[in-house]
TORKOL-4160 file (C-alpha; in steps of 0.2 Angstrom, whole numbers, padded with zeros to 4 digits, m for minus):
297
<pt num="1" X="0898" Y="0384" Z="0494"/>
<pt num="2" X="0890" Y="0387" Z="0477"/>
<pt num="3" X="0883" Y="0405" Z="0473"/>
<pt num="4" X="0864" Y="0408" Z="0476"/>
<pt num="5" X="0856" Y="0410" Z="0455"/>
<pt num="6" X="0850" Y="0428" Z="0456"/>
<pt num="7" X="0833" Y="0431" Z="0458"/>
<pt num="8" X="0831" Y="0448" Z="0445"/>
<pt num="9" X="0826" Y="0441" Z="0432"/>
<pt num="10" X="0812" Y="0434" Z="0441"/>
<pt num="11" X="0807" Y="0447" Z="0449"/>
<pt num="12" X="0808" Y="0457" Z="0432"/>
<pt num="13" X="0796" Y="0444" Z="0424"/>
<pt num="14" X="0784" Y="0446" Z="0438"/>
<pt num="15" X="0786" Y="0466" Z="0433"/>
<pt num="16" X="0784" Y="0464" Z="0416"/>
<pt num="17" X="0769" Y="0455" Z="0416"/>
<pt num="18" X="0760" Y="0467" Z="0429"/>
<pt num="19" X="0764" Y="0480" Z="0419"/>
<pt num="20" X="0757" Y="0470" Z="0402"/>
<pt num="21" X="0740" Y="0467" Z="0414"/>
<pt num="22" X="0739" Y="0487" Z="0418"/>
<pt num="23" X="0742" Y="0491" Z="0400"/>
<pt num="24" X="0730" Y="0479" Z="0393"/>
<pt num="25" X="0716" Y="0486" Z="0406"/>
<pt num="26" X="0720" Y="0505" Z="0404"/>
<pt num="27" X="0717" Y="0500" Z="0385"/>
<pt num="28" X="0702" Y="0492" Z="0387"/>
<pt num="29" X="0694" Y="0507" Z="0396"/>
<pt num="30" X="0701" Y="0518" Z="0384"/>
<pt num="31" X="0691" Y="0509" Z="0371"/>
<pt num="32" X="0676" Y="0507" Z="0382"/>
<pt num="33" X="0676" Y="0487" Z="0383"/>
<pt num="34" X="0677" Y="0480" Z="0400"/>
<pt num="35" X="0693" Y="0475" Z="0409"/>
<pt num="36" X="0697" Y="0455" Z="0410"/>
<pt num="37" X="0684" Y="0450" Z="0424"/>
<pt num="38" X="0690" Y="0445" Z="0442"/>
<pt num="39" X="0687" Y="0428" Z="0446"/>
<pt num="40" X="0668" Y="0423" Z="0447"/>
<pt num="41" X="0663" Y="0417" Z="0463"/>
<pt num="42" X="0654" Y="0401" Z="0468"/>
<pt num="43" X="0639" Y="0403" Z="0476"/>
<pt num="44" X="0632" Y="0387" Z="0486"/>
<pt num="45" X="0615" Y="0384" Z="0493"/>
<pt num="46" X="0614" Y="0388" Z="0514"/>
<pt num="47" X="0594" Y="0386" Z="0516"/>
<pt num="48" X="0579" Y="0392" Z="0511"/>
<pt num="49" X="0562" Y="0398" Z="0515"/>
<pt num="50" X="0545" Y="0397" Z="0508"/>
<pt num="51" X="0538" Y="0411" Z="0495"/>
<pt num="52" X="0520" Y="0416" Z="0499"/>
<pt num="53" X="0512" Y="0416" Z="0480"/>
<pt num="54" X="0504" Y="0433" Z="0484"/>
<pt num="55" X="0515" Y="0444" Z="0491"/>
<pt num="56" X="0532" Y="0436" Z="0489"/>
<pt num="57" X="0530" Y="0432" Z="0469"/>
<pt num="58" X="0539" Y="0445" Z="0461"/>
<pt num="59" X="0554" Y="0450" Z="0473"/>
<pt num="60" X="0565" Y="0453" Z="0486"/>
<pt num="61" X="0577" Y="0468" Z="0495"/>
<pt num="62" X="0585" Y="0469" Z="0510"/>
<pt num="63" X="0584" Y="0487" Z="0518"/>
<pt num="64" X="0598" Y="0493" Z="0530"/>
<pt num="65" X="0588" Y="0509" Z="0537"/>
<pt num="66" X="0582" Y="0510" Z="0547"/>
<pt num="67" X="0593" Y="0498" Z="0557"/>
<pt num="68" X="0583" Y="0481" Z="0559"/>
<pt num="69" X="0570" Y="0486" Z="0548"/>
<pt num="70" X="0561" Y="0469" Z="0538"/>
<pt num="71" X="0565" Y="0462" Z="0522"/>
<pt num="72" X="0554" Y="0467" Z="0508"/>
<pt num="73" X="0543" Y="0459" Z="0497"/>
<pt num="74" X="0534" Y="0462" Z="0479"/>
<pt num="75" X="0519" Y="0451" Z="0472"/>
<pt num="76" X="0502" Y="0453" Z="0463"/>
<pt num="77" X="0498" Y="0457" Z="0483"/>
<pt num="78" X="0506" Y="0471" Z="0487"/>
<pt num="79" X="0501" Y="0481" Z="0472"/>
<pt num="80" X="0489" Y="0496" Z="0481"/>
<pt num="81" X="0472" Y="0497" Z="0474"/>
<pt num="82" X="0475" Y="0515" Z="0468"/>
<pt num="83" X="0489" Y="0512" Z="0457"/>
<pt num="84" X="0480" Y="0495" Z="0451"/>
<pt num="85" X="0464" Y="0503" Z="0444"/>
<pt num="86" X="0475" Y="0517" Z="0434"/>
<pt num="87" X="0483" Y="0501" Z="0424"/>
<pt num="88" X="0499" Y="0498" Z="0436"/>
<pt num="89" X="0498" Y="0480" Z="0436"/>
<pt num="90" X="0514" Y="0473" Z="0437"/>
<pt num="91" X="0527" Y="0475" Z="0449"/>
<pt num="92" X="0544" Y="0469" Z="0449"/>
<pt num="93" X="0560" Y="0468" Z="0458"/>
<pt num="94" X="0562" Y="0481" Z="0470"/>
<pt num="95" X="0579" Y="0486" Z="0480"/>
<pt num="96" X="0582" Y="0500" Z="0491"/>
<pt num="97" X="0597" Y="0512" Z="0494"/>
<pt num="98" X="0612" Y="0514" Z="0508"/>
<pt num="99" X="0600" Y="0529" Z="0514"/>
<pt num="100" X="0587" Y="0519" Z="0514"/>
<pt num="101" X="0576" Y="0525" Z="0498"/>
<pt num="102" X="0567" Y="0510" Z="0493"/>
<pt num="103" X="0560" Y="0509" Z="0475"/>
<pt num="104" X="0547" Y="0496" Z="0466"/>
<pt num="105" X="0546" Y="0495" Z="0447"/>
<pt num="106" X="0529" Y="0494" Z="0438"/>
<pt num="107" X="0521" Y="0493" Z="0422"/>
<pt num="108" X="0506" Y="0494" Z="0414"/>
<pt num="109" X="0499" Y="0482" Z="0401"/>
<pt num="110" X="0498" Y="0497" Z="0385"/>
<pt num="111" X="0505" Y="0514" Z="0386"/>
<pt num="112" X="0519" Y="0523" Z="0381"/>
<pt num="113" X="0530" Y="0525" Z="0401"/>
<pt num="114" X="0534" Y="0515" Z="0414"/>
<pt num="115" X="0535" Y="0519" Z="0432"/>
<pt num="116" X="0545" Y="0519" Z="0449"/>
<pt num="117" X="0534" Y="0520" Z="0468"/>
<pt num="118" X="0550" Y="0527" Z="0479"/>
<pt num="119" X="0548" Y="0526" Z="0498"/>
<pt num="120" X="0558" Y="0539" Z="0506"/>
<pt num="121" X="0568" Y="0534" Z="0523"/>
<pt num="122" X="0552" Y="0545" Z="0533"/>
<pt num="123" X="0540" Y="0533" Z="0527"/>
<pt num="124" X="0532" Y="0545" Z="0511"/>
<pt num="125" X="0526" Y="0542" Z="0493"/>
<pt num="126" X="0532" Y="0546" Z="0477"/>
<pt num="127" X="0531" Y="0541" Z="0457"/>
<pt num="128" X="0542" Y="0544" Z="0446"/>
<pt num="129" X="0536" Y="0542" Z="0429"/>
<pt num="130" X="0548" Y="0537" Z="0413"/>
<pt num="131" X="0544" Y="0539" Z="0395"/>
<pt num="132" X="0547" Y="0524" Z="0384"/>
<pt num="133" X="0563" Y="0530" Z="0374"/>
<pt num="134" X="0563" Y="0525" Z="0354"/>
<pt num="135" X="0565" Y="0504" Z="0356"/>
<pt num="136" X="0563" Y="0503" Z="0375"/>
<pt num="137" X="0553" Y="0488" Z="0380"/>
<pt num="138" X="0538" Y="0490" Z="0389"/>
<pt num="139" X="0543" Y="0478" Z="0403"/>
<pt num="140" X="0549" Y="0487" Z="0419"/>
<pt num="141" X="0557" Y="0469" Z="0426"/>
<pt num="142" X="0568" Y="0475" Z="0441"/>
<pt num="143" X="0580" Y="0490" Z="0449"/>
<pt num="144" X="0597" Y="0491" Z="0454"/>
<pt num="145" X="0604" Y="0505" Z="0466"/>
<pt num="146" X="0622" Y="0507" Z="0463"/>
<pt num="147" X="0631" Y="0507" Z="0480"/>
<pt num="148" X="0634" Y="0527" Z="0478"/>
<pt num="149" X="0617" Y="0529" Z="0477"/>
<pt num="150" X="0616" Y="0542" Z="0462"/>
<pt num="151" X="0610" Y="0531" Z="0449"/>
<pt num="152" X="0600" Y="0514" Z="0447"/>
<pt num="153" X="0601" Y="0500" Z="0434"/>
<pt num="154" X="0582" Y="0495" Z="0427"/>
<pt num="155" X="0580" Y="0479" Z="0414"/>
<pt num="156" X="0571" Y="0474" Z="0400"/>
<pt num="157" X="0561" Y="0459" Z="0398"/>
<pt num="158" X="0566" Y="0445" Z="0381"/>
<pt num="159" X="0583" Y="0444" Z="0375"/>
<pt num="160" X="0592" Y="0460" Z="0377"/>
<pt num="161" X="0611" Y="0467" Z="0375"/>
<pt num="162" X="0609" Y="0480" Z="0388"/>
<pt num="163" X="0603" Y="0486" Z="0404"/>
<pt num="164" X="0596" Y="0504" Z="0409"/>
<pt num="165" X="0604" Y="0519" Z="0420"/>
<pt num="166" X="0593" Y="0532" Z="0428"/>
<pt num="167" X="0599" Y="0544" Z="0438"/>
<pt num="168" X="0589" Y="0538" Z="0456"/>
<pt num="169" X="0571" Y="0543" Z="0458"/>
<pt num="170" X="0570" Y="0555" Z="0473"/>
<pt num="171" X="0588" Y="0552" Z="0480"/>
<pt num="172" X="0598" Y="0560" Z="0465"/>
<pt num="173" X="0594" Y="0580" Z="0466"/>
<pt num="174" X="0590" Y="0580" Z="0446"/>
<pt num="175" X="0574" Y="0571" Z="0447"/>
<pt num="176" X="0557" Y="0575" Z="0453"/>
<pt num="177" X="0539" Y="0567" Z="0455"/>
<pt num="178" X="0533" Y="0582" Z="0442"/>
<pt num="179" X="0546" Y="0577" Z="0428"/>
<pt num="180" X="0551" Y="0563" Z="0418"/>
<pt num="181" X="0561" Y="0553" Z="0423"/>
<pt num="182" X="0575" Y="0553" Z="0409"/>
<pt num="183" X="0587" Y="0536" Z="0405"/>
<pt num="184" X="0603" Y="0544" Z="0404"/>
<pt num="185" X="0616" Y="0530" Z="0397"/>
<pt num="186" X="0617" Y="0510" Z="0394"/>
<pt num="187" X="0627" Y="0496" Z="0402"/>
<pt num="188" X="0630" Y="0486" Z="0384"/>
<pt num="189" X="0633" Y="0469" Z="0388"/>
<pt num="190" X="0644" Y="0458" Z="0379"/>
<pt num="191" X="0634" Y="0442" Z="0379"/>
<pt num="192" X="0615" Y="0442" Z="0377"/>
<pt num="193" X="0605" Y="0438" Z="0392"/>
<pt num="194" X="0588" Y="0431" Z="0392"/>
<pt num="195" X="0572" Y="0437" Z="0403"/>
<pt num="196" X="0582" Y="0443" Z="0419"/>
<pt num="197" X="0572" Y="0443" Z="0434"/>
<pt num="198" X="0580" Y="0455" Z="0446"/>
<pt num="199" X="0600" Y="0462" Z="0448"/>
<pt num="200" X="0609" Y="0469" Z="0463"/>
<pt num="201" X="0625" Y="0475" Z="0465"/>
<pt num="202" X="0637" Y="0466" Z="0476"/>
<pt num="203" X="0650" Y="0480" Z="0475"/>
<pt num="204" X="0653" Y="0496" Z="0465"/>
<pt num="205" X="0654" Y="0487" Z="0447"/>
<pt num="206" X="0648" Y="0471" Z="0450"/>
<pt num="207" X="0630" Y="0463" Z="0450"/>
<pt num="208" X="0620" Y="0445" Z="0451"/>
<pt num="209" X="0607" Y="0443" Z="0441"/>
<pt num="210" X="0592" Y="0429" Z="0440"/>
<pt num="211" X="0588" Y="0424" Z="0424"/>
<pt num="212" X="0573" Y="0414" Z="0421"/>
<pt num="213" X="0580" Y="0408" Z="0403"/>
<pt num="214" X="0569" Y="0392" Z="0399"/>
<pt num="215" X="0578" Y="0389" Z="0383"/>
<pt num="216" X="0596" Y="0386" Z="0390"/>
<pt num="217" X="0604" Y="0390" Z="0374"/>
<pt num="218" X="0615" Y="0406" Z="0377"/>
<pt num="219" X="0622" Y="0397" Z="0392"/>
<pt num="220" X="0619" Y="0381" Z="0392"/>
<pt num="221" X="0610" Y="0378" Z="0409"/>
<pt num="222" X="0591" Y="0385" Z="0409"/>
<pt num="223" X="0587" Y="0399" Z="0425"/>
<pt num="224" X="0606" Y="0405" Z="0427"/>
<pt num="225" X="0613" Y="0414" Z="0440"/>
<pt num="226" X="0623" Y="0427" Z="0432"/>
<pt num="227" X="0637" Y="0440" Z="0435"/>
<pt num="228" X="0639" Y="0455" Z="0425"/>
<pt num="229" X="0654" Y="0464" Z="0430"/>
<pt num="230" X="0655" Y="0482" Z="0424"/>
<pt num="231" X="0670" Y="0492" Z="0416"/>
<pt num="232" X="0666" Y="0505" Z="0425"/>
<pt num="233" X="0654" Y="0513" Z="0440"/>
<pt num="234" X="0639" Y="0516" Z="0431"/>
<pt num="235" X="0632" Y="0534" Z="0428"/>
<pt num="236" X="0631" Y="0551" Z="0421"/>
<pt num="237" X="0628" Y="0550" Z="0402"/>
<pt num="238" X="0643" Y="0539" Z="0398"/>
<pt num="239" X="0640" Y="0521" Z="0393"/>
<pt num="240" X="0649" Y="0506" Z="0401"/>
<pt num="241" X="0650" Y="0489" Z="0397"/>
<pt num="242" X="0647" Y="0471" Z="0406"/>
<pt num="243" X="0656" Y="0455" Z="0404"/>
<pt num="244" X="0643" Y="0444" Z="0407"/>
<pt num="245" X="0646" Y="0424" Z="0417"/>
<pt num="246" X="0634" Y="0412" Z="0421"/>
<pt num="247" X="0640" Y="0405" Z="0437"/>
<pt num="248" X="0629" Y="0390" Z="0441"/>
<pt num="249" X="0609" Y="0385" Z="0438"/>
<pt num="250" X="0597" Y="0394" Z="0452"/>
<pt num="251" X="0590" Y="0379" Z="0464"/>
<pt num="252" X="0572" Y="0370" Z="0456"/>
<pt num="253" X="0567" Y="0359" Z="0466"/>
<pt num="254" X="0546" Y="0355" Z="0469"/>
<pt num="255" X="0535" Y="0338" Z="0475"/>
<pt num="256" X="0529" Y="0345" Z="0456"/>
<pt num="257" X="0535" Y="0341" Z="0440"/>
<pt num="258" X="0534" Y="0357" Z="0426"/>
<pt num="259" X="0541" Y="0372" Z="0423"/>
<pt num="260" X="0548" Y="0382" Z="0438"/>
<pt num="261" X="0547" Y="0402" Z="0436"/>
<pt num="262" X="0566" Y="0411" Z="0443"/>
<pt num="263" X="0559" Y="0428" Z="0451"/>
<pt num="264" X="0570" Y="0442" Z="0460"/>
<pt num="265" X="0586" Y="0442" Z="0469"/>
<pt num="266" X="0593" Y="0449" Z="0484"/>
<pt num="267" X="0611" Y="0454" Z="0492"/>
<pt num="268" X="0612" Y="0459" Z="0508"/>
<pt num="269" X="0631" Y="0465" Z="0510"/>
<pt num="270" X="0630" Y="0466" Z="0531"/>
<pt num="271" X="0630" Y="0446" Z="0529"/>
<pt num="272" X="0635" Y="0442" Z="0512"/>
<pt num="273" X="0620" Y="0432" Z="0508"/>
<pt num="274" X="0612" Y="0431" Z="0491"/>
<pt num="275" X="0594" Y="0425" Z="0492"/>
<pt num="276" X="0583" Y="0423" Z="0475"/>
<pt num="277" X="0564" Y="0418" Z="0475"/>
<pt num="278" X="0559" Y="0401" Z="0464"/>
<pt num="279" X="0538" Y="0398" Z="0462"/>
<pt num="280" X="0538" Y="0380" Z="0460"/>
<pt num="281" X="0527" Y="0371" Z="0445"/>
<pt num="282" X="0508" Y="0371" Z="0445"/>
<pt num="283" X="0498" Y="0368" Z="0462"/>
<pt num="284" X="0515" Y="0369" Z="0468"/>
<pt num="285" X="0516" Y="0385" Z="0465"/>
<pt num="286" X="0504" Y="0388" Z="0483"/>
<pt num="287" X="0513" Y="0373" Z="0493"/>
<pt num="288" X="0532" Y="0375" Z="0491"/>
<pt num="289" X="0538" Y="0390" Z="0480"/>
<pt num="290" X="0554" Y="0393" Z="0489"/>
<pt num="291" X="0566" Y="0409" Z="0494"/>
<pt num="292" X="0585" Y="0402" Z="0494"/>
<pt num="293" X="0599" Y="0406" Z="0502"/>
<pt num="294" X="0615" Y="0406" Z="0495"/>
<pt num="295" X="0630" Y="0411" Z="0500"/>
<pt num="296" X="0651" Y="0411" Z="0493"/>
<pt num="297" X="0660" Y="0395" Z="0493"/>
């Protein structure tokens, strides 16, 4: 019988390489890049609902406390009266945290802050105000709560290089209603991204973003779906950087013919489904502006 070829060397290789793999990531974090990205996933269309153009226009979060608490909705509807007549005209994506914090980003048309309304889990009001740092854009377009809760992601509006961290208005112990609200470090990305809609994280150092990029010229599709995985949880006064994918185009489809308008996005962990808000072109805009549902694979 003819001897069995030794199987070493292969199982060497296999060593070899995995240890190549650890050594090119540990370098990458030592020089602050982000590691190679895991594989992107593919996100397929499961359904949809229809957006009310009042209150379902700007965004979307799920919220896990209390248990079987609503879905939550942002548009030119939900702004309260109080904060519309001191010039808090503009609300954006919201999310809310694991503990059930939720927060809803505003801005003001002039003015040199932006601002964060934070629901507390027993049903109370805050705002947490942020001065404009020196080049900060005056659009507050979304928030993203970082699973651990201590820190949030905010966005810019145009075409930007970075995302924001903030520790997280009333759930990390630094901030308060009676302070500013300091940015403490940047996520730099290493692509440009184009008037992002809304983030949130599908995991500790990963996120989905809409992007309602009508040019279609850093991607090549216009109104992206995008994945920004992070070298590193973000936080503290560290920077971190994003590798930045475009996975597929977000869904436009309308009995109107135009210009469709990508709004917020939404990942609800518990059942893995991503849902992002679409307002149709012109009347349509009243008739069929949709909420889909999408989910991996």
């Amino acid at each position: 019988m003819p001897l069995r070829p030794a199987r070493r060397p292969r199982r060497a290789a296999r060593a070899a390489r995995a240890a190549l793999v650890a050594l090119v990531t540990a370098t990458a974090a030592a020089l602050g890049a982000a590691p190679p990205a895991a594989a992107a996933d593919t996100w397929t269309e499961a359904g949809f609902d229809r957006a009310d153009p009042l209150t379902e226009s700007q965004g979307l979060t799920s919220v896990e406390i209390p248990a079987n608490s609503a879905n939550r909705y942002t548009g030119i509807g939900t702004i309260p009266l109080g904060l519309s007549v001191r010039g808090w005209n503009h609300v954006g994506d919201p999310d809310a945290s694991y503990d059930g914090h939720y927060i809803e980003p505003y801005q003001r048309d002039s003015g040199t802050a932006k601002m964060f309304r934070v629901q507390a889990p027993g049903g109370t009001w805050s705002e947490y105000v942020h001065t404009l740092s020196s080049g900060e854009a005056l659009n507050n377009s979304w928030v993203a709560i970082a699973p651990g809760g201590q820190w949030m992601l905010a966005g810019e509006w145009g075409t930007m290089t970075r995302l924001l961290v903030f520790p997280t208005p009333g759930v990390n112990p630094s901030t308060s209603p009676s302070a500013n609200l300091p940015q403490v470090s940047t996520v730099r990305l290493d692509h440009a991204v184009r008037d992002v809609q809304g983030c949130d994280f599908t995991g500790p150092t990963t996120l989905l973003c809409s992007s309602d990029d009508p040019a279609g010229t850093l991607f090549g599709i216009t109104k992206p779906l995008l994945q920004v995985d992070l070298s590193a949880e973000p936080g503290g006064t560290s920077d971190v950087t994003g590798h930045v994918t475009a996975l597929r185009q977000l869904p436009l489809r309308s009995s109107c013919s135009g210009t469709f308008e990508t709004e917020g996005v939404d990942y609800d962990r518990r059942s893995g489904t991503l849902r992002v808000i679409v307002l149709s072109p012109g009347f349509c805009v009243v008739t069929d502006s949709r909420t889909y549902r999408l989910t991996r694979g």
